[in-house]
Residue frames relative to the residue before (quaternion, step in Angstrom):
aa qw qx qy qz dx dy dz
X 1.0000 0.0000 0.0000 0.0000 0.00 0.00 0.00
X 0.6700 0.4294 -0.3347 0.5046 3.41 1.14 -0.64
X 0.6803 0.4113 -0.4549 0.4013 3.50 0.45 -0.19
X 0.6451 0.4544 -0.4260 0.4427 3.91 0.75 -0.25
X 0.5544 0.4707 -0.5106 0.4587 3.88 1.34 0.05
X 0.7637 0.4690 -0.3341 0.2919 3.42 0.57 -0.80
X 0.3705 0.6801 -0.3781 0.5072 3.39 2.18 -0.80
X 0.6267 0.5086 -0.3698 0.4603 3.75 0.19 -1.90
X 0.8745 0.3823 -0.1631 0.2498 3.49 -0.13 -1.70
X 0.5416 0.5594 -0.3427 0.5255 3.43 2.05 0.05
X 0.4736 0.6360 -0.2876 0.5371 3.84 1.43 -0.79
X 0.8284 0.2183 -0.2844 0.4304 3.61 0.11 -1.46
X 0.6933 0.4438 -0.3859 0.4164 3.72 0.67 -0.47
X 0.3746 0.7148 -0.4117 0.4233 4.13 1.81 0.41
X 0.6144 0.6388 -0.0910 0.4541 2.51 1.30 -2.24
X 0.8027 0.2849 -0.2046 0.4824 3.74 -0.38 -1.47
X 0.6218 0.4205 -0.4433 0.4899 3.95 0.80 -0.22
X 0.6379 0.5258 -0.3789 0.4160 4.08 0.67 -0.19
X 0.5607 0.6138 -0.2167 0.5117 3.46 1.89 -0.87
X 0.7281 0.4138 -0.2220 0.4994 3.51 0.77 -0.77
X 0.5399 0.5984 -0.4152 0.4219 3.63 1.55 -0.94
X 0.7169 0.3363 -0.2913 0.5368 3.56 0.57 -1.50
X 0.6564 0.5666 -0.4832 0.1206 3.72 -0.15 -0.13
X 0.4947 0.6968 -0.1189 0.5055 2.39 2.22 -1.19
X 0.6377 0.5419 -0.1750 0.5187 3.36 1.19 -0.98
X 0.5908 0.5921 -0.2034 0.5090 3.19 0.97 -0.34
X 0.6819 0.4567 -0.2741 0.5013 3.22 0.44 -1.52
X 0.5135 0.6980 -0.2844 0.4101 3.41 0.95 -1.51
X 0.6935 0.4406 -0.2027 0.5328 3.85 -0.17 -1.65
X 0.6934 0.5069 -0.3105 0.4073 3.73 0.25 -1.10
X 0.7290 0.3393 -0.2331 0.5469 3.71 0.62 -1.16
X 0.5765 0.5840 -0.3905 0.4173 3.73 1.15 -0.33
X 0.7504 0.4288 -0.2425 0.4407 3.37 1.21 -0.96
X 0.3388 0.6218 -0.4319 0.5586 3.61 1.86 -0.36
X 0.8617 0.3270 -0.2190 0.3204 3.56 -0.37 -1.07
X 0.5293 0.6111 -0.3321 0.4859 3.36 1.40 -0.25
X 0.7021 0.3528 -0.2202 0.5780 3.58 1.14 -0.93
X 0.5740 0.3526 -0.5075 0.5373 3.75 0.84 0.37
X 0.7779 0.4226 -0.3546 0.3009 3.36 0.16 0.08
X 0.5694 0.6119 -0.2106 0.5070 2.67 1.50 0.13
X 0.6284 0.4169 -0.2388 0.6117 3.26 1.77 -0.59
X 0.6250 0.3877 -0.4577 0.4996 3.41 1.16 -0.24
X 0.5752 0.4155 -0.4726 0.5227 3.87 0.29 0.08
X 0.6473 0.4033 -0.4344 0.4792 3.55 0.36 0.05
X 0.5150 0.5106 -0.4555 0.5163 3.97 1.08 -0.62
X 0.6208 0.6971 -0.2192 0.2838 3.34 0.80 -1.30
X 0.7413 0.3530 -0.0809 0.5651 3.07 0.56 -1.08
X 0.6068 0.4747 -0.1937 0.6074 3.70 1.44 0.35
X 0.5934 0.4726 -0.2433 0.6044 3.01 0.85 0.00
X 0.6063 0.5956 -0.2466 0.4657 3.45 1.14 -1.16
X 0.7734 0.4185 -0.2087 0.4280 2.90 0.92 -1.60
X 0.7660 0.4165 -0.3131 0.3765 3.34 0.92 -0.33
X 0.4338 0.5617 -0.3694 0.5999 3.51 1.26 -0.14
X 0.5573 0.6939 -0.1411 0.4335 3.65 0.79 0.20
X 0.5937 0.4722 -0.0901 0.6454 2.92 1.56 -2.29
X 0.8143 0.4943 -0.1441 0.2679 2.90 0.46 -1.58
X 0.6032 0.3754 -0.3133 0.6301 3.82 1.15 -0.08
X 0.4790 0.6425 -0.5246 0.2874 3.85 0.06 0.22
X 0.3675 -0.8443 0.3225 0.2192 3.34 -0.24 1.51
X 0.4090 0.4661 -0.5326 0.5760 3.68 1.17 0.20
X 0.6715 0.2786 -0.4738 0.4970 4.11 -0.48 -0.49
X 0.7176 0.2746 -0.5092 0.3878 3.91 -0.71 -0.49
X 0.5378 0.5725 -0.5318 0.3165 4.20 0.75 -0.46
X 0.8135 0.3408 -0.2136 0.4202 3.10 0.77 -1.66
X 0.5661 0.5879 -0.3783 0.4369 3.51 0.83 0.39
X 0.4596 0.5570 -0.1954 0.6636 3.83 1.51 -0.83
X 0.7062 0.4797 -0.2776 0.4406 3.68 0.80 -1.34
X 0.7530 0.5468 -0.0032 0.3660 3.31 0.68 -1.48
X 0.7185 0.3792 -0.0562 0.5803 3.17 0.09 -1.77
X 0.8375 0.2004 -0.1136 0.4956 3.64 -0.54 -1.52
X 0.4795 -0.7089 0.4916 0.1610 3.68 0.59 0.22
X 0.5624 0.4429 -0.5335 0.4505 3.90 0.94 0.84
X 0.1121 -0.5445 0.8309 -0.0229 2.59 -2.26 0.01
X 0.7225 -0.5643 0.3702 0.1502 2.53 -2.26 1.20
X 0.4695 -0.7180 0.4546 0.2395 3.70 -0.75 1.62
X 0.6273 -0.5046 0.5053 0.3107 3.59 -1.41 0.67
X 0.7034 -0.6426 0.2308 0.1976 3.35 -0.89 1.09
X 0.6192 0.6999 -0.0014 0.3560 3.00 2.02 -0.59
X 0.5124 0.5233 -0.0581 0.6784 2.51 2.82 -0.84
X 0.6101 0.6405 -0.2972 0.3594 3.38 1.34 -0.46
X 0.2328 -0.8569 0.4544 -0.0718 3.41 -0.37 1.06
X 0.2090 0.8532 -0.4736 -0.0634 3.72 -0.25 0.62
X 0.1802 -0.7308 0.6579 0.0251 3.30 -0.41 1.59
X 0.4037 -0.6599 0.6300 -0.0677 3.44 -1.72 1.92
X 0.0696 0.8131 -0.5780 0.0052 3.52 -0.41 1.19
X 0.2317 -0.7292 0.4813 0.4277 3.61 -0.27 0.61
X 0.6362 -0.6484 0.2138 0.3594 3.44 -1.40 0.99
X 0.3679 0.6996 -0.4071 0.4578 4.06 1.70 0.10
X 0.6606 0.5453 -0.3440 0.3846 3.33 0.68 -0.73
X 0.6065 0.5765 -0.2143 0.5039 3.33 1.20 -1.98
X 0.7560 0.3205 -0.3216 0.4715 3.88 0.25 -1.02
X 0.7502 0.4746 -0.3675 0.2774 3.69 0.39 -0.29
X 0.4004 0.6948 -0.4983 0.3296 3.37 1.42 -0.21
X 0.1867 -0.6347 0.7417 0.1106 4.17 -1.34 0.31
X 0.8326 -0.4433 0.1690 0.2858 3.43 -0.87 1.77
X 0.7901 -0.4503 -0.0711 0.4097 2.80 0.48 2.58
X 0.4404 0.6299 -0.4204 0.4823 3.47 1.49 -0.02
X 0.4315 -0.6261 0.5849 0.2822 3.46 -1.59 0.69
X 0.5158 -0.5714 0.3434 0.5381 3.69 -1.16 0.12
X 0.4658 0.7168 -0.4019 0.3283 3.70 0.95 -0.69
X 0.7641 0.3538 -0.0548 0.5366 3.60 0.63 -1.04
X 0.6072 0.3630 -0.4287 0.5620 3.33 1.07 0.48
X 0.5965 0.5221 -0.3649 0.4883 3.78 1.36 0.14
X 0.4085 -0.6583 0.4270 0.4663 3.26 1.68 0.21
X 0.1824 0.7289 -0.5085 0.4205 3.96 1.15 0.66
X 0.2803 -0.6957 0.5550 0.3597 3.40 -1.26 0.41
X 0.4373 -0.6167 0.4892 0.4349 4.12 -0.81 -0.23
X 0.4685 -0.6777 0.5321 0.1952 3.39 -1.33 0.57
X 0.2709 -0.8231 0.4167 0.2749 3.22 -0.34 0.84
C-alpha cells in the first residue's frame, strides 16, 4: 500500500512537472515568434531607411534645395579661391586647432 502511495505521489508530481515543461515551452515559442516578427519589421525599417538615406544624398536634390530653399548659388569665377594644403598639414591638425596654437603660439592670419 505504501508503495502505490508513493508510486501515485511519484506519477502526479511526473505529471504536473510535464505540464509546466510544455507551458513553459509554449510561452517560450510565442515570445520567439514575437521577436522574429520584430525583426523582421526592423529589417524592413531598414531597408527604408536605406532607401531613403539614398533619396536624400543625391546631388541634384541638395542643388535644388541649396537652390531653392536656402537661396544660394554658385559664386562667379572671380570669387573662387583655391587654397593648396600639402596633405601633412591636413593630417597633423588636433581637433580643428592649428599646430601653432596648440604651442600656445599665436595663428597667422
Amino acid at each position: 500500500m505504501a508503495r502505490a502511495g508513493i508510486l501515485l505521489l511519484l506519477l502526479v508530481v511526473c505529471a504536473l512537472s510535464l505540464v509546466t515543461s510544455r507551458h513553459q515551452a509554449r510561452k517560450l515559442f510565442v515570445e520567439l515568434e514575437r521577436s522574429r516578427q520584430q525583426a523582421q519589421a526592423y529589417e524592413v525599417d531598414y531597408g527604408r531607411l536605406q532607401l531613403e538615406l539614398s533619396t536624400w544624398g543625391v546631388p541634384a536634390r541638395i542643388d535644388r534645395l541649396a537652390r531653392g530653399s536656402l537661396a544660394m548659388q554658385l559664386p562667379e569665377p572671380g570669387r573662387i579661391q583655391v587654397i593648396e594644403v600639402p596633405p601633412a598639414q591636413i593630417f597633423s591638425r588636433g581637433h580643428g586647432q592649428e599646430r601653432g596654437q596648440e604651442r600656445g603660439q599665436e595663428a597667422a592670419p
